[in-house]
C-alpha positions in Angstrom: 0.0 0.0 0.0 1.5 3.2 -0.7 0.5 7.1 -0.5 1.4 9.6 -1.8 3.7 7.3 -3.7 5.1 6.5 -0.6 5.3 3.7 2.1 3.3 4.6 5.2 5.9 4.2 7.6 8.9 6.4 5.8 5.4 9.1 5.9 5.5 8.7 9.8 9.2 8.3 9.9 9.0 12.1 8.1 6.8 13.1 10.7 7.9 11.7 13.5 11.5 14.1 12.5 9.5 16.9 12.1 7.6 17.0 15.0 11.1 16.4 17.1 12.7 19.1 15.6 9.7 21.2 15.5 9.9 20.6 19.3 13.6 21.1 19.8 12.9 24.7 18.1 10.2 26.2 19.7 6.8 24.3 19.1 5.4 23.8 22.8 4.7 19.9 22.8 5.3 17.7 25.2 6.9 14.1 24.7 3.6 12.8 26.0 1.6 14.8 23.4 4.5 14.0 20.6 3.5 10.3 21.6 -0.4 10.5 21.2 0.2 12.7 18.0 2.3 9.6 16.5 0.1 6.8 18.3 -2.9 8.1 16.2 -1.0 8.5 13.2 0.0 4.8 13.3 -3.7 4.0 14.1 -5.0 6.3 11.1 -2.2 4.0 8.8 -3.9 0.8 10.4 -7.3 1.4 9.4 -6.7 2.4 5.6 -4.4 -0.7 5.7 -6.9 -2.8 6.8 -9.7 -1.6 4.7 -7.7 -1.6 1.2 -6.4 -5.3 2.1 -9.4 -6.3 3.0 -8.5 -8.1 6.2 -12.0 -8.5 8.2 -10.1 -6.1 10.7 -11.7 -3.0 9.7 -13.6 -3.1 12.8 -10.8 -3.7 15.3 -8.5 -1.1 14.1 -11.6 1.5 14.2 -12.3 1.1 17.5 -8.1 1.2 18.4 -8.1 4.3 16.4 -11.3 5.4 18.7 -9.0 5.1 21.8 -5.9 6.5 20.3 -8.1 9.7 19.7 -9.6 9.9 23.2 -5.9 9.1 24.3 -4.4 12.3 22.5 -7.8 14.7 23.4 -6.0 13.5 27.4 -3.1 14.2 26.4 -3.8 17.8 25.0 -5.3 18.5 28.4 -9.3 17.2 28.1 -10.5 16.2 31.8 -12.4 13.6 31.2 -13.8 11.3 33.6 -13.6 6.9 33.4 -16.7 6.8 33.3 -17.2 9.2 30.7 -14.5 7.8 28.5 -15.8 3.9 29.0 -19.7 5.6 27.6 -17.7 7.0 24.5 -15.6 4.0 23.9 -18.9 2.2 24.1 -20.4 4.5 21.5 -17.9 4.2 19.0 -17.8 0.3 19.4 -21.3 0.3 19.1 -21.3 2.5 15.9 -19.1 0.2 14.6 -20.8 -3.5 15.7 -23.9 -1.9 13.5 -22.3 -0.8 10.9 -20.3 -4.0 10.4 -23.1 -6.2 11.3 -24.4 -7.9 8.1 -20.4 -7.8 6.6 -19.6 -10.6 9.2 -20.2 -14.0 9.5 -19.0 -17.2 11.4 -16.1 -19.1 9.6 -18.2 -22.3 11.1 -21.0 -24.5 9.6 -24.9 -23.3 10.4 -26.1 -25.8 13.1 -29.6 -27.2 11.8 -31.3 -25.8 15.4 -30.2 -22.3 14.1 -32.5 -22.8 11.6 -35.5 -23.2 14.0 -37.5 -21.2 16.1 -38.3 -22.3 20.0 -41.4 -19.8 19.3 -42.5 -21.1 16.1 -45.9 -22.5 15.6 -46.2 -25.9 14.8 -47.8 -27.1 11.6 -52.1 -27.7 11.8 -52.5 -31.0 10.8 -56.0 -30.3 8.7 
């Protein structure tokens, strides 16, 4: 996978350098913050990985990303609550269990009592 022409990781290498020396010359960022920036930046690179190679991890790396994000919003100073945090996580992973719903399916054999109902009628016998 490339963009821009490029690998991802010599893209995140590049601005991994820049944010440093952006750092070292002024630019008020912490190493914590420089951290989150990159973490989410890796995470962004996982999900368009996943969805153009079609891995069946589209889902996964969504809701990684989801907690990358609310990681870096900590880290640029949000006061946030676990609770609060746990109900957002459980959003996004929500969001994504509908949206991926019908696109998944068990890599095992239908049983044939999947195929009944326990509240199904019987047949009249006329």
């Amino acid at each position: 996978m490339k963009i821009f022409g490029r690998e991802p990781v010599y893209i995140l290498a590049f601005i991994a350098i820049a944010l440093k020396l952006s750092a070292a010359y002024g630019f008020d960022v912490s190493g914590e913050q420089q951290g989150a920036i990159m973490a989410v930046l890796s995470l962004l690179v996982a999900v368009a990985t996943a969805v153009v190679l079609r891995t069946g991890a589209v889902g996964a790396s969504i809701v990684n990303l989801g907690q990358g994000a609310l990681a870096l919003f900590l880290a640029f100073g949000l006061h946030m609550t676990a609770e609060t945090q746990s109900l957002w996580m459980v959003a996004i992973e929500g969001a994504v269990a509908l949206a991926l719903r019908r696109e998944v399916e068990a890599p095992v054999p239908v049983l044939p009592l999947e195929l009944k109902s326990p509240v199904q009628r019987p047949a009249r016998m006329t």
